[in-house]
N, C-alpha and C positions, 0 to 999 in steps of 0.2 A: 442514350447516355452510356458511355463507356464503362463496364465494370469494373472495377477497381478492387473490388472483394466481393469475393461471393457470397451470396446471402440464400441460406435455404429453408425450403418451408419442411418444418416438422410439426406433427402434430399441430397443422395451423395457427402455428407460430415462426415469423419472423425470425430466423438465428444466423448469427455469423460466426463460424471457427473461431475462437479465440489464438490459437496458429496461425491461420490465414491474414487473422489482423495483424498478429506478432511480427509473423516474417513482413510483411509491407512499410508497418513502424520500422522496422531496422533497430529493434532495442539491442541495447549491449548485454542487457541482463539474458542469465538460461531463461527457456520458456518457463520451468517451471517454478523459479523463485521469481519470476516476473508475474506470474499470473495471483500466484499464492497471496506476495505480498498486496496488490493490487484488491484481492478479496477481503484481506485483513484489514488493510488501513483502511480501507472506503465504505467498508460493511455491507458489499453485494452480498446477497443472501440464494444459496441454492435453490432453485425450484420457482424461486421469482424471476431472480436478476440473470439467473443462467443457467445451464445443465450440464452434468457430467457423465457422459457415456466411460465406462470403463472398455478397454481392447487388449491387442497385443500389437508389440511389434510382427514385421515377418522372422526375427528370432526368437518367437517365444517369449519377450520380456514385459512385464502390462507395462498398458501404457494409458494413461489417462488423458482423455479429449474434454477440452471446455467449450461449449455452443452459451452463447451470450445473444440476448436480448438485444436490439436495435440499441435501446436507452442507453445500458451498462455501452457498448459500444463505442458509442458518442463518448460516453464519459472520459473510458481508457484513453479514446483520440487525443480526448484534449488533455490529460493528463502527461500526457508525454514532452506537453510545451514546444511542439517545434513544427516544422512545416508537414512532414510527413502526419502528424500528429490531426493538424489544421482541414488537410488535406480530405483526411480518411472523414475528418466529423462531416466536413461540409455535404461528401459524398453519399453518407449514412442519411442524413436532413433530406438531400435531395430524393434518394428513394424512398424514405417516409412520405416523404408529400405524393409524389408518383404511388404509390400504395393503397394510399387512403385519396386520391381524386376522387370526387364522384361523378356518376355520368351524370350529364347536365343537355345532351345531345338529342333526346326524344323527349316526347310526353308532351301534354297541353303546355301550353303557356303559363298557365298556372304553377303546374307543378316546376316549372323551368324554374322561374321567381326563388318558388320556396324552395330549390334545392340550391340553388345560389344562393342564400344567404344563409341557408346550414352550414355550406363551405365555406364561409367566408368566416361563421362562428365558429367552425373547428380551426381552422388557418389561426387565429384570434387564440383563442386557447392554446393550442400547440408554442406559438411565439410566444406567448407568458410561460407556459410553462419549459420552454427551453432557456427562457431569461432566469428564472427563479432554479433549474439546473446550473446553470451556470453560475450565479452567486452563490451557491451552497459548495458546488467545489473551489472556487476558488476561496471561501473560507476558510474551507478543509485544508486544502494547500496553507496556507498563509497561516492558521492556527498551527499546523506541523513543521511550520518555519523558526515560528516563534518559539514554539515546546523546546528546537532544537540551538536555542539561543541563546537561553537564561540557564544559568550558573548558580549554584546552590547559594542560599542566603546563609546569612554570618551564625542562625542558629541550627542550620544545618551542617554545615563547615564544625562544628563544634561538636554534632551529636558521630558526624566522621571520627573525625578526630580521633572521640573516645573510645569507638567503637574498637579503632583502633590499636591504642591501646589497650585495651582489656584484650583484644587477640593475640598481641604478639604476650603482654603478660603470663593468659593463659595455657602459651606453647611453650614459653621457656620453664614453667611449672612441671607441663606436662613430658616435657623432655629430659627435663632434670640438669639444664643449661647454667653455667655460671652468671651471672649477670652481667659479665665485660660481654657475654653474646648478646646484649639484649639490641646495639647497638647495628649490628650485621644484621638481626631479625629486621628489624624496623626499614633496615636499607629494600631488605628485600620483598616487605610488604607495600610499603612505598611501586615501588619498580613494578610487581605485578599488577599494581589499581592504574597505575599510568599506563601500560600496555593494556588493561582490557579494555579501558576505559576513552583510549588514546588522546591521554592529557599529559600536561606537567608538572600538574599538583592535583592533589585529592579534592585543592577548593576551586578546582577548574569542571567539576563533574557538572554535567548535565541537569537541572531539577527535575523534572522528568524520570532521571535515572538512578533517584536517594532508592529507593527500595533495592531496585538490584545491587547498587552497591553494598549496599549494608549487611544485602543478603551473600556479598561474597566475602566482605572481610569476618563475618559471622565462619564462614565455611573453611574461610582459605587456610592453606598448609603449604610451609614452606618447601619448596623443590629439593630432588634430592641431591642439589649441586650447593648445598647451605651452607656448608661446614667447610665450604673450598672459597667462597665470599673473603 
């Protein structure tokens, strides 16, 4: 079988460069906000799902390397949704099974039997649990779909609103503003929740993203280009 990624044994463990899979996938993301976020959303955990050697470049800069688990592997393959994606998982399956064959070649007749049906019960095992992998991330996916779908309800939109206004109230207070400014304010807190937010109205936010909102019209301060509005 043609390698396709290299897979090395450490510490008698099964690992693939997470690099190595990178550059194969062909992602468009940097390596390192692709791998980052990949740990974040899916909840690999260090020391199970994968390891991190720290290095340097050859200029002296560190550089951090991720070695990943067969499993997590698979996972990223098919996260990526696409042929390369497909490709790498089927590739990963096939050297598990090549891995764990057992020899089945010598021995009584006896022992032949019972080792054929050990393999056939780990074979049995491995396929359920590659099925029950695979339904859990495509839940993952398709719950992260839907998170990024739904639009604040009507008593959210409301608690915005206010929030709102008590912000721009409490800068024109604190600014010591006429009240014909209050109108420019508003324009301009407006403008910056639709740029962070990249909507075209505040009741266009994300539900998923009330907290961060709140936490920024909570924080936010008008730019120093206000008085030119």
């Amino acid at each position: 079988m043609e390698a396709l990624i290299k897979i090395e044994e450490r510490e008698n463990k099964k690992l693939v460069s997470a690099r190595d899979l990178y550059d194969f996938l062909e992602s468009r993301q940097k390596f390192s906000d692709w791998i980052k976020s990949r740990i974040q959303q899916f909840d690999f955990v260090e020391g199970e799902d994968f390891f991190v050697n720290l290095g340097k470049t050859p200029n002296g800069r560190p550089k951090t390397e991720y070695f990943l688990k067969l499993d997590m592997a698979k996972e990223l393959s098919m996260l990526e949704n696409n042929e390369k994606g497909k490709q790498a998982r089927k590739y990963f399956i096939a050297c598990e099974k090549q891995f764990k064959a057992l020899p089945i070649s010598s021995g009584r007749g006896g022992d032949i039997k019972q080792l054929t049906v050990i393999k056939m019960l780990v074979e049995e095992i491995e396929n359920t649990q590659e099925k029950v992998q695979e339904n859990t991330l495509e839940l993952k996916i398709l719950s992260e779909k839907v998170d990024n779908s739904i639009t604040l309800e009507s008593h959210q939109q409301y608690h915005l609103k206010k929030a709102i206004n008590r912000r721009v109230m409490k800068r024109l207070e604190e600014l010591n503003l006429e009240p014909g400014e209050r109108r420019k304010m508003f324009s301009s807190i407006h403008g910056e929740i639709h740029k962070k937010f990249g909507v075209c109205s505040y009741r266009d936010i994300k539900k998923k993203d009330i907290n961060l909102a709140l936490n920024f019209i909570e924080n936010w301060l008008e730019n120093a280009n206000f008085r030119l509005l």
